[in-house]
C-alpha positions in Angstrom: 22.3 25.9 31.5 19.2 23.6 31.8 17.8 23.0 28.4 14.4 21.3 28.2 14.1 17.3 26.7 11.5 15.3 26.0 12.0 11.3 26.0 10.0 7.7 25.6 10.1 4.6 26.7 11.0 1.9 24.4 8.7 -1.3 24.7 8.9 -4.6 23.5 5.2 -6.0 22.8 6.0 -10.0 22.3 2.2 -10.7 21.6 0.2 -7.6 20.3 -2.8 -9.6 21.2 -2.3 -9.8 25.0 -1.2 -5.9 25.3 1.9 -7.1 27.4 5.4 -5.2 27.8 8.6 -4.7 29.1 10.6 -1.7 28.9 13.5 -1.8 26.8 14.9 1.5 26.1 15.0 4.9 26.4 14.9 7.3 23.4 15.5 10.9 24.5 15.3 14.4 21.9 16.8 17.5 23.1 16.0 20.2 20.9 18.7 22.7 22.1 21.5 20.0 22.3 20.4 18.9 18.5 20.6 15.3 21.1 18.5 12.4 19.7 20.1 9.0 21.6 18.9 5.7 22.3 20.1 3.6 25.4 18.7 0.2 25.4 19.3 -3.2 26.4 16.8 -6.6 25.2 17.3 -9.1 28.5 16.1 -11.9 26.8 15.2 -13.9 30.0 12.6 -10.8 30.8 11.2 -11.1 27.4 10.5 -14.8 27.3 8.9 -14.6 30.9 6.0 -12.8 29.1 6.2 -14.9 26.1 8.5 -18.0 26.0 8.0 -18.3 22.5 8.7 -14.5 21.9 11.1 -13.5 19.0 13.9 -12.4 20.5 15.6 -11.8 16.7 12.9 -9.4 15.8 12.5 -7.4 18.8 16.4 -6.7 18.4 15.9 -5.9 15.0 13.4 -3.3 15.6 15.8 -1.7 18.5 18.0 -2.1 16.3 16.0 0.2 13.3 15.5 2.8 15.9 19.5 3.5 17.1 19.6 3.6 12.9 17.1 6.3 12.3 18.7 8.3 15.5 22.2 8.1 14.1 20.6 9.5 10.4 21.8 13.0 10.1 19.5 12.8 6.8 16.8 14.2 8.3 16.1 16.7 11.0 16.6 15.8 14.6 12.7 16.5 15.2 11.4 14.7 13.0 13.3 11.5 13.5 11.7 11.6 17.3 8.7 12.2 15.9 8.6 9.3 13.6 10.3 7.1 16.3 7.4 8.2 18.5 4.4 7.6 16.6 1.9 4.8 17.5 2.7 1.4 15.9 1.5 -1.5 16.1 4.9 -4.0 16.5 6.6 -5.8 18.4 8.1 -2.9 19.8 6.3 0.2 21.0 6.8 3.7 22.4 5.2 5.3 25.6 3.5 8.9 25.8 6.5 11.1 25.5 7.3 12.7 29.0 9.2 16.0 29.4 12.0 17.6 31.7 14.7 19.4 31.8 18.8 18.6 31.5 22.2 20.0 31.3 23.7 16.7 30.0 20.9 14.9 27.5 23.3 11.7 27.1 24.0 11.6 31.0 20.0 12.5 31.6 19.3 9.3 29.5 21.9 7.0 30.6 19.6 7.9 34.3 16.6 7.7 33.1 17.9 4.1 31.2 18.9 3.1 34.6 15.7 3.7 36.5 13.3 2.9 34.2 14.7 0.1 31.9 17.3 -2.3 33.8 15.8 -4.3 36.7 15.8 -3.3 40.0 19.1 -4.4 41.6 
């Protein structure tokens, strides 16, 4: 049975300044599946085409804090993606969250990872 999902794009910002980005992830909450999952991937060469001077080590750290607070079973799924979702200013950054719906959350992300993170091919 289709469930509905709501996701974000991950974004790594290398200079807040020039409002730049490249999508890095995907973060996707399914409510009925109690799914919160993170599929992302830094390509370092993309990163350092925006900025060659970028820090690499922190924008990994920071992808790295968010598959940390989705793995927390602390706190409630919901409020995990809410956290994750809220407006920051860092070097990495979520899009408006967009909506849909899904009878496999991890497969729906591993697409939606595909599509709209990794390069064309």
């Amino acid at each position: 049975m289709s469930e509905p999902f709501e996701y974000a794009l991950l974004r790594a910002v290398p200079r807040a300044d020039r409002g730049e980005c490249i999508n890095v992830g995907v973060l996707l909450y399914c409510q009925a599946a109690s799914f919160l999952g993170l599929a992302a991937e830094v390509d370092a060469e993309r990163l350092r085409g925006l900025d060659p001077h970028a820090d690499l080590d922190a924008v990994v750290a920071a992808v790295d804090g968010v598959r940390q607070v989705c793995a927390d079973a602390s706190w409630p799924v919901r409020e995990r993606f809410g956290w994750l979702t809220a407006p920051r200013s860092t070097v990495l950054r979520t899009s408006p969250v967009h909506c849909g719906v899904t009878d496999d959350p991890a497969a729906t992300m591993q697409r939606l990872f595909a599509r709209l993170v990794l390069p064309p091919r």
